[in-house]
C-alpha positions as CSV (number, residue, x, y, z in Angstrom):
1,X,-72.8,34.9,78.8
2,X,-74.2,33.0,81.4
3,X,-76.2,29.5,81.4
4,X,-78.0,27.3,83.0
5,X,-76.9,24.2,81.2
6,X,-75.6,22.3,84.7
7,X,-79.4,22.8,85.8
8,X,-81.2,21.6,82.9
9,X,-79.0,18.4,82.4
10,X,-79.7,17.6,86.1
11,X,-83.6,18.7,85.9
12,X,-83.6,16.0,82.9
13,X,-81.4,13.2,84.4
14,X,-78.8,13.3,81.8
15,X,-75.0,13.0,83.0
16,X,-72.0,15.2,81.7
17,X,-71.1,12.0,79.7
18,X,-74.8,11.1,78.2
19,X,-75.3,14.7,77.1
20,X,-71.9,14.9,75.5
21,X,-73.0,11.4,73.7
22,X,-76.6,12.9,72.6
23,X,-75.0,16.0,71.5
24,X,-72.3,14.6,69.6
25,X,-69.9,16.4,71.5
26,X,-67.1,15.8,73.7
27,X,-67.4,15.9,78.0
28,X,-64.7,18.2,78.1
29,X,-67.5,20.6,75.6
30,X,-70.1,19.9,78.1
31,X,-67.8,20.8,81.1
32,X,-66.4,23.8,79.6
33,X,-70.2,25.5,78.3
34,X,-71.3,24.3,82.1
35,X,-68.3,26.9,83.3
36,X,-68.9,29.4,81.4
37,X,-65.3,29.0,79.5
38,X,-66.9,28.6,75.6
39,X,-70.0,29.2,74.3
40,X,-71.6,26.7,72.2
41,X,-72.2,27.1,68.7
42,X,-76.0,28.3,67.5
43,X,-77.2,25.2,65.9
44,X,-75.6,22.8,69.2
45,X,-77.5,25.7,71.7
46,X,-80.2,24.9,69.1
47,X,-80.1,21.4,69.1
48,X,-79.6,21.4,73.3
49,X,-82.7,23.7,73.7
50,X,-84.9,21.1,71.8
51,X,-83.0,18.1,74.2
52,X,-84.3,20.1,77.1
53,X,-87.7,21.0,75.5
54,X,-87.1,24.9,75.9
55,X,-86.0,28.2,74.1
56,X,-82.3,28.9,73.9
57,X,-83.2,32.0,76.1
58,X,-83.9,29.9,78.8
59,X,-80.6,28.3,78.4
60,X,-77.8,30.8,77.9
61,X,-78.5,34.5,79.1
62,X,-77.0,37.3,77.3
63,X,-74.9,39.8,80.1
64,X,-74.3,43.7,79.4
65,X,-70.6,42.9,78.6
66,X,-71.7,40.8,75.9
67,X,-73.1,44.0,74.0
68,X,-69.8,45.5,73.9
């Protein structure tokens, strides 16, 4: 699954670290859902979505290979 997490945070002037706090989650969370490396959970993609005012779709984007 890809995302666009990196852009929205920057688009909205948060930093890794001030995300992380508004989430309720760790940097390292933030860092690793920016790379690609874990996918967040549905009510934190939720929850990030309304931080960013947008859909989830917008956010994360489903790949063929996530089908299988």
């Amino acid at each position: 699954m890809q995302n666009k997490v990196s852009e929205f945070r920057k688009k909205h002037g948060y930093s890794q670290d001030r995300l992380a706090e508004k989430l309720g989650v760790s940097r390292q969370t933030i860092i690793s859902i920016e790379k690609g490396k874990y996918n967040p959970s549905l009510p934190l993609a939720l929850i990030m979505a309304e931080v960013f005012e947008t859909n989830v779709e917008n956010i994360f984007i489903l790949e063929e290979e996530d089908y299988k």
